[in-house]
C-alpha positions as CSV (number, residue, x, y, z in Angstrom):
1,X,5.2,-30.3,-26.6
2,X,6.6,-27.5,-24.4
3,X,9.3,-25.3,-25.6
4,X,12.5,-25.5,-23.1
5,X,12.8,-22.0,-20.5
6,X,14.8,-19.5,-21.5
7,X,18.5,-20.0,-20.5
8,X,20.1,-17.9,-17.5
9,X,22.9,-16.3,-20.4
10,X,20.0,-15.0,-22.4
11,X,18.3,-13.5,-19.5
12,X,21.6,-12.1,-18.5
13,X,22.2,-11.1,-22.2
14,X,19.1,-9.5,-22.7
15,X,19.2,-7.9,-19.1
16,X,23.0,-6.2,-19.9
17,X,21.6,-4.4,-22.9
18,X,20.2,-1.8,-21.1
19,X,22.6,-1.9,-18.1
20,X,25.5,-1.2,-20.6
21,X,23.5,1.7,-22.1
22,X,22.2,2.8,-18.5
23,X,26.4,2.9,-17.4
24,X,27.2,5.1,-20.6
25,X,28.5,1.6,-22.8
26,X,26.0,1.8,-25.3
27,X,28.3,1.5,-28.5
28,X,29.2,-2.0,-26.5
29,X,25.5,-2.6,-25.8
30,X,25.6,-4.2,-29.7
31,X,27.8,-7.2,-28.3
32,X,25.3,-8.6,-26.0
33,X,22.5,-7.2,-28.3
34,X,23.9,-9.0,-31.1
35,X,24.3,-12.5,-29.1
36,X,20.7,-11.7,-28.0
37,X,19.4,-11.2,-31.7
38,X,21.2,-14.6,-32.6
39,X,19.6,-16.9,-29.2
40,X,16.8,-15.7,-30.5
41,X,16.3,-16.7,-34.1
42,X,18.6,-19.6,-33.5
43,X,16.7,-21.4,-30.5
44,X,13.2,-22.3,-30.9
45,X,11.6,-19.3,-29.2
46,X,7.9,-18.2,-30.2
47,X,8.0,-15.9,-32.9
48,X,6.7,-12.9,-30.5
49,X,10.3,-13.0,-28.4
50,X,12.1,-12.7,-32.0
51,X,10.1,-9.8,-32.9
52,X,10.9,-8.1,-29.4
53,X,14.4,-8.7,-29.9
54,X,14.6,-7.7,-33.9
55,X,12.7,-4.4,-32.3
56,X,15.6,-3.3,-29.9
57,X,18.3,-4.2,-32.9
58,X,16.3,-1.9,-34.7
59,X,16.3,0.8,-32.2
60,X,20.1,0.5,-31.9
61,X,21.3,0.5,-35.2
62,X,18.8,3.6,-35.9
63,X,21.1,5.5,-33.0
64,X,24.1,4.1,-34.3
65,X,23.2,4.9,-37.8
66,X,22.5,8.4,-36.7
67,X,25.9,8.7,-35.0
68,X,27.6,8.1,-37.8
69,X,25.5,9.9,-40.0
70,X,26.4,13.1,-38.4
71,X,30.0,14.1,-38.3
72,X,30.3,17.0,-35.8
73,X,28.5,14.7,-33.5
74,X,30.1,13.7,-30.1
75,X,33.1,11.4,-29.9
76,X,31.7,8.2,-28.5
77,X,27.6,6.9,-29.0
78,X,26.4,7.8,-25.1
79,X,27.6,11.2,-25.5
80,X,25.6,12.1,-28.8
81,X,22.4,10.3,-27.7
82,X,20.5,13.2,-25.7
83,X,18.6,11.9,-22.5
84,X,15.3,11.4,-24.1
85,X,16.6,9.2,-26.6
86,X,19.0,7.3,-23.8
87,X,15.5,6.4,-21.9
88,X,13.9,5.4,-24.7
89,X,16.7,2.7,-25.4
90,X,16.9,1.6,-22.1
91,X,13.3,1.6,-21.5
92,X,12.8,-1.0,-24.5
93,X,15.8,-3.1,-23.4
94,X,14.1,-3.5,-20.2
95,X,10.8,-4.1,-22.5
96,X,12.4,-7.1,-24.0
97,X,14.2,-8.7,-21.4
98,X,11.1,-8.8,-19.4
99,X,8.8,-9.8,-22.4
100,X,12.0,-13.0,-22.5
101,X,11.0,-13.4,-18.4
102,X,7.0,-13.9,-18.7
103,X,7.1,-15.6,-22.6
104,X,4.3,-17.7,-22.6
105,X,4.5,-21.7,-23.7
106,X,2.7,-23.4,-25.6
107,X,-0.2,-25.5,-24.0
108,X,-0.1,-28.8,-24.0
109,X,-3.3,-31.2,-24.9
């Protein structure tokens, strides 16, 4: 039995995460991240694609965590995050929503 393609919201979803982060948005990056995280446990997706997307929730609530952690730190969550730390973000958002473009199925005998 093959598992149904991934829908054009989650590839839009998992595609804005790193767009809103990119555009200085990354305290509402969680929204889509968020709607992302719950596609993916909720739909029957391989196991792999849930561990992708529990990876880049983990990334941002470890920057958000650190945000808030530190109270002289900038007003809003782009402007704290230093440029190294922005690329990593973006570059595992991009990570995962390619990882939901080339998921593999499950053969069929």
């Amino acid at each position: 039995m093959t598992s149904p393609r991934v829908s054009l919201p989650v590839l839009i979803t998992a595609w804005s995460v790193p767009a809103l982060v990119l555009g200085q948005f990354a305290l509402l990056s969680g929204i889509p991240l968020a709607a992302l995280l719950i596609s993916s446990f909720r739909n029957s997706q391989p196991p792999a694609l849930r561990w992708w997307s529990a990876g880049l929730a983990a990334v941002y609530f470890g920057v958000l965590a650190l945000w808030l952690a530190n109270p002289e730190s900038a007003p809003s969550l782009s402007k704290s995050m230093n440029p190294a730390v922005t690329g990593f973000f973006v570059a595992s958002g991009v990570v995962v929503a390619i990882a939901h473009h080339v998921r593999k199925t499950p053969k069929v005998r």
